[in-house]
C-alpha distance (Angstrom), angle and dihedral (degrees) to the residues before:
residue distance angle dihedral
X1 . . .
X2 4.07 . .
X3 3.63 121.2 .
X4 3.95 106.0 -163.6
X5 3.37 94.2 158.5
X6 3.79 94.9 52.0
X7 3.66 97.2 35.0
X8 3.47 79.1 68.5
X9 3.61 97.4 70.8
X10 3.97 92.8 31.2
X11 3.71 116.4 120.4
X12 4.05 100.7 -176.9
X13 3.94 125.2 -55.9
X14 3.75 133.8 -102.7
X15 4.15 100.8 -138.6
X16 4.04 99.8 -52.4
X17 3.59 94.8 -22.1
X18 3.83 108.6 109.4
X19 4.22 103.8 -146.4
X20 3.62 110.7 -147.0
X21 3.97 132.2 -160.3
X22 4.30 118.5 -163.4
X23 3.94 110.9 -153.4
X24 3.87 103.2 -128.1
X25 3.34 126.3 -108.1
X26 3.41 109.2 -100.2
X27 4.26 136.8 -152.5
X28 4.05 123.9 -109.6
X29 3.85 81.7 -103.7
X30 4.10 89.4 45.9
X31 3.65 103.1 -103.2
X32 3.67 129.7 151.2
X33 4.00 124.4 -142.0
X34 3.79 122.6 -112.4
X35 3.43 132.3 -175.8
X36 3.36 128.4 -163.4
X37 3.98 117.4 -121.9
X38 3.94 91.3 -152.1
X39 4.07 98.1 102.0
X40 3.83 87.4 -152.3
X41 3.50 103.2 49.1
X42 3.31 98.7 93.6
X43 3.59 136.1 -135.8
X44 3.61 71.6 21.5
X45 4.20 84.9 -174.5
X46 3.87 128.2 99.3
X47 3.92 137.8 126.1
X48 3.66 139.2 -108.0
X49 3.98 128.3 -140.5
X50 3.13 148.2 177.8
X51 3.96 134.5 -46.2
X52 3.67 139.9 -140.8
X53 3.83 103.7 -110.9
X54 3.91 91.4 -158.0
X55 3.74 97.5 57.2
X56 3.64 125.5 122.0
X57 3.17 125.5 -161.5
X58 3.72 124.6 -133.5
X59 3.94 124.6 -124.5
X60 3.56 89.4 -121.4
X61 3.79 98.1 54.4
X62 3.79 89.8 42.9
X63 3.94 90.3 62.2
X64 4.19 83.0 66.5
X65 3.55 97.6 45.5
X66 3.93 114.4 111.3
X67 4.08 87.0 -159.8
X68 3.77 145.2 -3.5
X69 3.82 114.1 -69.2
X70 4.01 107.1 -103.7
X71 3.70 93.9 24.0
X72 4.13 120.2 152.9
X73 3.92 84.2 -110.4
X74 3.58 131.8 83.4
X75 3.69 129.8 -151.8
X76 3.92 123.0 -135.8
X77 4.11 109.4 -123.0
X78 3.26 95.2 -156.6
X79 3.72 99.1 47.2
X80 3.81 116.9 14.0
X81 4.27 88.9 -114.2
X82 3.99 113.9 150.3
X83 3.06 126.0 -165.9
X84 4.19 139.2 135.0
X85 3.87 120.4 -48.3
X86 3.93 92.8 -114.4
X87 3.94 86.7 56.2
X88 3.46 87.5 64.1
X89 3.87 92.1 50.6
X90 3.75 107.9 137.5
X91 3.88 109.7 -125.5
X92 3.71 95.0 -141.6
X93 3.85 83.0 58.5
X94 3.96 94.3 50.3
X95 3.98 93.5 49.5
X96 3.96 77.2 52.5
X97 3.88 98.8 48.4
X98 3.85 84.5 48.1
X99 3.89 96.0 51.7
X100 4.00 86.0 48.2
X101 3.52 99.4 55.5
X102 3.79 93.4 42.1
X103 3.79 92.7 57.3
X104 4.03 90.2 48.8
X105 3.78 84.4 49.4
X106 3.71 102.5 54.9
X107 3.65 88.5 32.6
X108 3.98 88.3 63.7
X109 3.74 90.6 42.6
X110 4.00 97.0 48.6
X111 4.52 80.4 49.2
X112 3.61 95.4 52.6
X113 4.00 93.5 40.9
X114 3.91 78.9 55.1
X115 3.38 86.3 46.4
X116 3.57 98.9 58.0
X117 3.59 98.9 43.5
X118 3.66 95.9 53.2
X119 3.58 80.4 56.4
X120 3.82 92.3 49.8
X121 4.04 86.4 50.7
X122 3.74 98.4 53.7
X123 3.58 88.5 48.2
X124 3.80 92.0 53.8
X125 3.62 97.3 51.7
X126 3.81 98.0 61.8
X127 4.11 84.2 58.2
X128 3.88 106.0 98.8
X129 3.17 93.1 -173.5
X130 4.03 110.6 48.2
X131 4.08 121.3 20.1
X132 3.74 109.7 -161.8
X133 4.25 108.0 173.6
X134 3.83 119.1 -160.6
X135 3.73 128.9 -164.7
X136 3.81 140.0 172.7
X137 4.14 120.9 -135.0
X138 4.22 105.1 -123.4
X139 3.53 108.9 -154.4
X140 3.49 116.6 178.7
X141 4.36 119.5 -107.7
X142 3.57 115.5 -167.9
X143 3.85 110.3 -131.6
X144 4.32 98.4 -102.7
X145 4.30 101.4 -92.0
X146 3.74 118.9 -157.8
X147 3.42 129.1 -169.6
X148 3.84 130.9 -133.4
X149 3.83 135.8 -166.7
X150 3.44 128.5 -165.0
X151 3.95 120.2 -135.3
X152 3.80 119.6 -111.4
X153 3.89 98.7 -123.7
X154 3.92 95.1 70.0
X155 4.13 115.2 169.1
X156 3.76 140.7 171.2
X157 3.61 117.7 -132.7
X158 3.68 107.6 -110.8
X159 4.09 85.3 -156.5
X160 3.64 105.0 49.8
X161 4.16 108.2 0.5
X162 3.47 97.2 -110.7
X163 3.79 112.0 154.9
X164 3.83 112.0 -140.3
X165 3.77 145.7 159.1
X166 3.77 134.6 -156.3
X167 3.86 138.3 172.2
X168 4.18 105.2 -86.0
X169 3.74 97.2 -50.1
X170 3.79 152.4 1.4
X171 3.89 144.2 159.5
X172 3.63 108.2 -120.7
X173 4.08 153.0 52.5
X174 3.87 97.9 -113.1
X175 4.08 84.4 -147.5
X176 4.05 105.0 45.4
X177 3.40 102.6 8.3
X178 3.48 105.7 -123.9
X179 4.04 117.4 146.9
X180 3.70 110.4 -104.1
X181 3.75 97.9 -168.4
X182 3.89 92.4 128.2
X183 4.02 95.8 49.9
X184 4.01 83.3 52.6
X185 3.53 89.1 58.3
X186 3.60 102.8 41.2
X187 3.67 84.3 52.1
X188 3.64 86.0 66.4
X189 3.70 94.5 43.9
X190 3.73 85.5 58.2
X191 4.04 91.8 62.9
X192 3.87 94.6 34.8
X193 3.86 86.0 58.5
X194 3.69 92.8 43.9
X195 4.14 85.2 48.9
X196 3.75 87.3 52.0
X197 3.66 101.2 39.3
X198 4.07 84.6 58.9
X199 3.58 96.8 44.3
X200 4.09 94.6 56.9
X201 3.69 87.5 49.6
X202 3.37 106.1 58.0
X203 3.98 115.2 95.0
X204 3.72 125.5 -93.0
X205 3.77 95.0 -103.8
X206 4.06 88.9 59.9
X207 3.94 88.9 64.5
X208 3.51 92.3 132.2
X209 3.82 104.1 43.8
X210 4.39 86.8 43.7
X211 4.43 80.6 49.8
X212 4.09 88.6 50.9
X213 4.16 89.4 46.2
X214 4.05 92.2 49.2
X215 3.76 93.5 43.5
X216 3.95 85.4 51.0
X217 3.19 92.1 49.5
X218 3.60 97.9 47.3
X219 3.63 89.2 47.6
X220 4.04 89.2 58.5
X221 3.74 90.2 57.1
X222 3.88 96.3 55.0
X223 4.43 90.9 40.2
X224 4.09 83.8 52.7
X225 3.64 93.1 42.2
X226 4.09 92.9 44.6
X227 4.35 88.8 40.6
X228 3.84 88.0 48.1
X229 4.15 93.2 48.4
X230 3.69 89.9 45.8
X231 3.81 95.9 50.3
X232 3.82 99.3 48.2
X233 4.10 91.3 43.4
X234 3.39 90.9 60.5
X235 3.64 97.2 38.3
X236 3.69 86.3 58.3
X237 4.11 91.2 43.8
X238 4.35 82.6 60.0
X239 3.46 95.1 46.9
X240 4.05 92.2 46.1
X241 3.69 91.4 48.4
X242 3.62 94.5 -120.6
X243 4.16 130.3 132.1
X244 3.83 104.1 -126.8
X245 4.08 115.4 -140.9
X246 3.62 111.4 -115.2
X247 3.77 111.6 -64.7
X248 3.36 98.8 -132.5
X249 3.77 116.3 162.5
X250 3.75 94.0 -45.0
X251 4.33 89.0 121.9
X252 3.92 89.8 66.4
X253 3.99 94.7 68.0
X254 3.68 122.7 49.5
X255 3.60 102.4 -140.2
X256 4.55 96.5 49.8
X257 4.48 75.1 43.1
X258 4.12 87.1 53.8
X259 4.36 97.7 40.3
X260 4.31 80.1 42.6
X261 3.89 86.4 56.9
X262 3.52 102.3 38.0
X263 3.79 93.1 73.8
X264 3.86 90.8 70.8
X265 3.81 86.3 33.4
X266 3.81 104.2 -109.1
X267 3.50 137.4 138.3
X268 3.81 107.1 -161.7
X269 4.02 94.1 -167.9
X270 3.68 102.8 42.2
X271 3.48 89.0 116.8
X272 3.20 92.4 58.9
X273 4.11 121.9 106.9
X274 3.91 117.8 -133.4
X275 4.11 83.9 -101.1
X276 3.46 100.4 54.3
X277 4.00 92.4 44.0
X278 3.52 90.6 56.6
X279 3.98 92.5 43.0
X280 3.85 81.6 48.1
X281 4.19 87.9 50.9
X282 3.87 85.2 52.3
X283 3.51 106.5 51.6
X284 3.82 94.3 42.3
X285 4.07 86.7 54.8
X286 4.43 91.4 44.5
X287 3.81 87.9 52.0
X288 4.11 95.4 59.5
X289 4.10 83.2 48.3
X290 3.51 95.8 46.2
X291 4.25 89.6 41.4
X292 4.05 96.6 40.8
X293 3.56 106.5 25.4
X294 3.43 108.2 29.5
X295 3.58 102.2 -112.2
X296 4.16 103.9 -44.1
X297 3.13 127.6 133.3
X298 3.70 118.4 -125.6
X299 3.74 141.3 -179.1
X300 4.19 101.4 -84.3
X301 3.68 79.5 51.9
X302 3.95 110.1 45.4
X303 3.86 82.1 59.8
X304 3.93 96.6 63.0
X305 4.41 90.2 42.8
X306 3.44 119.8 49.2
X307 3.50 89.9 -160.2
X308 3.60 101.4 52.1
X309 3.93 117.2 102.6
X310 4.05 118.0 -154.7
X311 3.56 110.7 -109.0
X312 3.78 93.4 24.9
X313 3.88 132.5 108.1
X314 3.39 117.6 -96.6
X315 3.63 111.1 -111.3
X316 4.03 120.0 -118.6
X317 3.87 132.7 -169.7
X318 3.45 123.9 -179.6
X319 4.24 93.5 -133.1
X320 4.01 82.6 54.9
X321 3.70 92.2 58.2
X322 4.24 93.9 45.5
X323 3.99 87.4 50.5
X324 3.93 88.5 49.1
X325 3.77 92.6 43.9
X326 4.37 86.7 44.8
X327 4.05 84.1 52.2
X328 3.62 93.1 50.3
X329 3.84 92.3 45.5
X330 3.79 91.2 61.2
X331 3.58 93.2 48.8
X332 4.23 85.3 52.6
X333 3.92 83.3 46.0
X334 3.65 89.6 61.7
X335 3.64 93.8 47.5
X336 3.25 94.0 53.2
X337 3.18 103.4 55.7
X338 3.94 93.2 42.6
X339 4.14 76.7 60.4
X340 4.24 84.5 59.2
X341 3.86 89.8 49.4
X342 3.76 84.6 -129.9
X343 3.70 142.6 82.8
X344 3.81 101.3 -119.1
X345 3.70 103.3 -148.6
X346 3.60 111.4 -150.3
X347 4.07 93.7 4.7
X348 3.99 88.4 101.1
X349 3.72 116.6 5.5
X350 3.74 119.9 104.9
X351 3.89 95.2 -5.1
X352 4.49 123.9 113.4
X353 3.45 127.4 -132.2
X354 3.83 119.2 -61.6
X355 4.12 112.1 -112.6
X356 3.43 116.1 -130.9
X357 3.28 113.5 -80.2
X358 4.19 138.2 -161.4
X359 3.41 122.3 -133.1
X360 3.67 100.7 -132.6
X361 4.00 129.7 -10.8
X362 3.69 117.7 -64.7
X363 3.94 117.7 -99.8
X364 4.42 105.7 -115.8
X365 3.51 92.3 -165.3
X366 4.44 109.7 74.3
X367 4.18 79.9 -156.0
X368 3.83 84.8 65.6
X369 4.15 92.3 55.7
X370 3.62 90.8 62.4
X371 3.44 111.2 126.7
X372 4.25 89.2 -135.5
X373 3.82 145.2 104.8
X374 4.04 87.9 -130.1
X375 3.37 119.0 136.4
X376 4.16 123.7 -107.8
X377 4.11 84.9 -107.2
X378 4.00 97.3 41.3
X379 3.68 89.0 53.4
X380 4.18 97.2 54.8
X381 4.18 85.3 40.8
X382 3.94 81.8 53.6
X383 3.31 106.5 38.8
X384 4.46 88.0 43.5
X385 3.93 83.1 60.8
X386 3.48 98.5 49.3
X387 3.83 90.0 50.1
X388 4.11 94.7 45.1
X389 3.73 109.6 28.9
X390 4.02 107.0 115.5
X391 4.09 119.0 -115.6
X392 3.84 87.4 -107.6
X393 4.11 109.1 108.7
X394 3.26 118.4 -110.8
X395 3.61 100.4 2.5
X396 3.93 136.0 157.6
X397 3.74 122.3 -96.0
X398 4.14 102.7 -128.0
X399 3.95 93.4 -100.8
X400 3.71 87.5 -152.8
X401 3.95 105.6 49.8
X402 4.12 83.9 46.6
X403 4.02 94.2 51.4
X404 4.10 88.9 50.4
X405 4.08 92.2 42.7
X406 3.92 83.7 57.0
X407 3.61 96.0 40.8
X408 3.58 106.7 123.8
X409 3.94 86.2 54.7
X410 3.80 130.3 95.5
X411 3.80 112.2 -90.2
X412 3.69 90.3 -133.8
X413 3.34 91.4 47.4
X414 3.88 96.8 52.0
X415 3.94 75.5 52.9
X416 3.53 96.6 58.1
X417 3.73 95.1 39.1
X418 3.77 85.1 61.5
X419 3.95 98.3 45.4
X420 4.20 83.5 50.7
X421 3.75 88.3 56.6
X422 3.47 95.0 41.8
X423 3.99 94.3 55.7
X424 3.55 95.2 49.0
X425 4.23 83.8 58.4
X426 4.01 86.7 -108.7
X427 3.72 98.3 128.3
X428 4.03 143.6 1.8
X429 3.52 124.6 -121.2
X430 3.25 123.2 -151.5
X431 4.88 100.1 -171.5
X432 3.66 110.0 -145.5
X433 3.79 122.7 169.9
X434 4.55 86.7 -89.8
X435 3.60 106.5 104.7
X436 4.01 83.5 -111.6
X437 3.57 131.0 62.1
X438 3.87 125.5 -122.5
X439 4.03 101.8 -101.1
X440 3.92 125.8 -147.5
X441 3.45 113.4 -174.2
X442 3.57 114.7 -131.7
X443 4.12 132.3 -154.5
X444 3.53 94.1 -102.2
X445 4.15 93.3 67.0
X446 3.84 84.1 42.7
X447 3.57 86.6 60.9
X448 3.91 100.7 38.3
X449 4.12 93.0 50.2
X450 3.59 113.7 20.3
X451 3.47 96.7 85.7
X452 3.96 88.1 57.9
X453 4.16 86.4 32.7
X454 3.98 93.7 50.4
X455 3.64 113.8 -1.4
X456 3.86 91.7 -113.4
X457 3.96 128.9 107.6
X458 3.96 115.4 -126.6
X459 3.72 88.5 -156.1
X460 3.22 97.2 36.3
X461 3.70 91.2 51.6
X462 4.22 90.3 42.0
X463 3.89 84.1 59.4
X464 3.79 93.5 56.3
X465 4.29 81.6 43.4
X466 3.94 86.7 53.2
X467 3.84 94.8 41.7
X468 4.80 88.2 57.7
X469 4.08 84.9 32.1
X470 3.75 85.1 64.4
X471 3.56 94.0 44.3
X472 3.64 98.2 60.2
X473 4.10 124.0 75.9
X474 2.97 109.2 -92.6
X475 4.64 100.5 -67.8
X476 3.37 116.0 73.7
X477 3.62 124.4 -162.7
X478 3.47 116.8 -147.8
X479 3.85 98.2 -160.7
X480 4.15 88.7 57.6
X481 3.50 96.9 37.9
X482 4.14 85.0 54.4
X483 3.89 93.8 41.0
X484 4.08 85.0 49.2
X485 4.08 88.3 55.4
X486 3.47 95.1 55.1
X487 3.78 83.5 -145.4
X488 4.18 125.2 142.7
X489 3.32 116.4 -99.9
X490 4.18 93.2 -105.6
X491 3.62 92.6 51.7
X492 3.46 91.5 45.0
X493 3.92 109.7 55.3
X494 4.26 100.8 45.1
X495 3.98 80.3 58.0
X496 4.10 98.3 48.3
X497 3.78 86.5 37.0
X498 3.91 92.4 64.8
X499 3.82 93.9 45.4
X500 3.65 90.7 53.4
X501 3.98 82.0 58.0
X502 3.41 82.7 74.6
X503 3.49 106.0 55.4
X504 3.89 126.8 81.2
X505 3.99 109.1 -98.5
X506 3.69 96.1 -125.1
X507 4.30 86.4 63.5
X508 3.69 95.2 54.3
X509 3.66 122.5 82.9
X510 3.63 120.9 -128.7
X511 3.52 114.7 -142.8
X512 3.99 120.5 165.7
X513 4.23 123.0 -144.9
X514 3.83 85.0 15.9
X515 4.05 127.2 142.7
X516 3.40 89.3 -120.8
X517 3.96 146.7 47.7
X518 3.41 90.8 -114.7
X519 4.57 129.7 -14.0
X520 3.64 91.4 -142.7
X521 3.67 149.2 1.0
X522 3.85 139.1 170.5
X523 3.43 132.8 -134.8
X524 3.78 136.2 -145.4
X525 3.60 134.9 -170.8
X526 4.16 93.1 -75.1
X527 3.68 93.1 51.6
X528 4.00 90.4 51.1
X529 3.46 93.0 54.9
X530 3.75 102.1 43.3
X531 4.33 89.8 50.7
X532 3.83 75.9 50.2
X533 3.33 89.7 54.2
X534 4.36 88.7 49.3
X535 3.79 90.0 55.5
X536 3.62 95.9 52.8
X537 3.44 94.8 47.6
X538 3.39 95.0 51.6
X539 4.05 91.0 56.7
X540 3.25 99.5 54.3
């Protein structure tokens, strides 16, 4: 028996066991989830990139590396865990690698039942006497589609290029291990700047709105600072073995921060000179006026500012809030190199905040974004269907018009183009005695290139489909469930044609030469719960 579908995902065999490796989903921005196997290192989730193949690593930020870049471990951000890469194996992405191989599975099985009957058939016709005919029912099973999000806090590692994102804050480069405190805060430098930046350029008569932006802003710097003194304390707690007290507000005064830290025997602000502590002091006390009493100035507060008047606002410059952000960068400096369990000469001192960075060049092309082993050629033959095949279902691409739009390629290599995109279930051929095949688009390139063909998502679309499907009793009709999208015809049918997926063959009608996949089909309790199944997938 052949398994070309499996095959596919075959990397060798051990004795007659076929071993199989699933490509990870991956995030618009080509991410891969992680999860962290530490149970208490919560959110425990995030997602690994891409690196800079032509980065070298400095001695300096080698000495805070917990491994060697590109390792088969993984480090925990949130908690400093190693342990092997498929530990960190994501169990949204498992339940997909499952579904994957299942549908390549049954796939082979339902080609070599086919197989075997068109055997059976061929056999039967050279019998005179008795004519038996065979045939297997095709239905059409979209390939298992899972979708992927990338996290909002996305970073670079400015030790060994790693691109990474997490959920608000963590410690540590998920790749080498190094502690990333700083590039956390210097992220948030970034959008207190920005904040800033728009607040002094707004005109004189928008004093107040440019007052709300800086006291926003300086608000941000003291929740980073406070989320960032929090995180490390009871990082250092874990790795002491102690159980820390409930937290508390204790990171919003500097002398509860100090006692919290002196049970793992740190002082975050010894760095700090006698200026900057009290600058520190001050901005800590403005943010609880600006957060609880909307800017005035009362009497707890007159006694830390000598220039501060009860009953007045407080008073707010942007270059106030960049030296109070700078203060509270140096404190984070300290921290993380406490996290490195060394003092890094040279790795901080004297040098600005990193700009954002990319990993590696941008692709120009959209065709080289796709998340797909096609070739350069198969992808423009795909991609030219998607954008010319007619709203009628099922229909023919014009052989002709497609053989002169490819004309400066290789006929064999048109030809090959076509067999790729006929393996991965993208097309039908139908071989004649042209030098081209008849081609019938199928759902799958719908759902590969419409969204560079047409801007819209066939599964996307299909999920919205499922979503009124389910709302209806029991009968759908496909011609008032189109009319009620408001949708063309071509952006329509890919969509309705993937829901029907779902739905057990003998509860679909089968019309031929019709505008649609199917006009009607019904649904019982099984079909509800496997488009149930669809929509969850899709928001994972």
């Amino acid at each position: 028996m052949k398994f070309r579908n499996l095959e596919q995902l075959s990397t060798g065999k051990s004795g007659n066991t076929m071993n199989l490796a699933v490509p990870l989903p991956r995030t618009p921005d080509g991410r891969v989830y992680r999860y962290s196997p530490n149970e208490q290192a919560h959110p425990r989730h995030f997602v690994l990139g891409d690196y800079n193949a032509d980065h070298v690593a400095s001695e300096e930020s080698r000495k805070r590396m917990k491994l060697s870049p590109r390792s088969k471990q993984t480090v925990c951000p949130y908690s400093g865990v190693v342990g092997d890469d498929r530990e960190f194996l994501h169990p949204d992405d498992a339940k997909a690698a499952l579904a994957t191989v299942k549908h390549a599975a049954f796939s082979d099985v339902e080609a070599e039942f086919s197989r075997i009957i068109e055997g059976f058939n061929r056999k039967m016709g050279s019998n005179s006497f008795l004519k038996i005919t065979a045939k297997v029912e095709k239905k059409y099973r979209p390939k298992p589609r899972f979708s992927r999000r990338d996290l909002m806090r996305e970073l670079v590692c400015e030790h060994c290029s790693r691109d990474y994102g997490v959920y608000a804050i963590a410690l540590f480069c998920p790749d080498c291990g190094a502690p990333n405190l700083r590039l956390h805060f210097a992220r948030e430098g970034v959008l207190v700047g920005s904040q800033v930046d728009l607040a002094d350029s707004l005109a004189a008569e928008q004093e107040e709105l440019a007052y709300r932006l800086l006291g926003n802003a300086h608000e941000d710097v003291l929740t980073a600072f406070e989320a960032t003194l929090k995180a490390v304390y009871l990082h250092g707690m874990t790795q002491s073995g102690q159980t820390p007290k409930p937290v508390k507000n204790d990171f919003q005064n500097m002398e509860y921060a100090q006692r919290r830290f002196q049970e793992i025997q740190l002082d975050p602000f010894a760095d700090l000179s006698d200026a900057e502590l009290e600058a520190l002091r001050l901005n800590i006390q403005k943010r609880h006026i600006i957060g609880h009493n909307l800017g005035v100035v009362d009497d707890k507060f007159a006694v830390h500012a000598q220039d501060a008047q009860v009953g007045q606002t407080v008073h707010l410059v942007g270059a106030d809030i960049r030296e109070f952000a700078a203060i509270c960068r140096k404190v984070i400096d300290r921290l993380d190199d406490w996290l490195a369990g060394q003092a890094s000469q040279g790795v901080h001192q004297g040098r600005a905040l990193p700009p954002p960075q990319k990993t590696q060049s941008e692709p120009t092309d959209p065709l080289d974004k796709l998340d797909t082993s096609l070739s350069k050629l198969a992808r423009r033959a795909g991609l030219w269907m998607a954008q010319n095949c007619g709203d009628e279902w099922d229909s023919f691409i014009d052989s002709e018009v497609f053989a002169q739009a490819f004309s400066e390629s290789q006929l064999r290599d048109i030809q090959d183009a076509l067999a790729e995109l006929e393996a991965e279930g993208m097309i039908a051929c139908s071989h004649t005695l042209s030098d081209l095949p008849r081609v019938r688009p199928q759902v799958e390139l719908f759902a590969m290139f419409d969204p560079l063909a047409h801007g819209h998502d066939p599964v996307a679309d299909a999920a919205e489909l499922a979503h009124k499907a389910l709302e209806e009793n029991e009968a759908v009709d496909v011609g008032e469930l189109h009319a009620a999208t408001g949708w063309p015809l071509r952006r329509f049918n890919p969509a309705i044609a993937i829901v029907i997926s779902h739905v057990g063959e003998g509860r679909v009608s089968g019309e031929t030469y019709s505008e649609y996949p199917s006009r009607h089909f019904h649904l019982i309790a099984q079909d509800r719960v496997a488009l149930k199944q669809f929509i969850a997938r899709l928001k994972q």
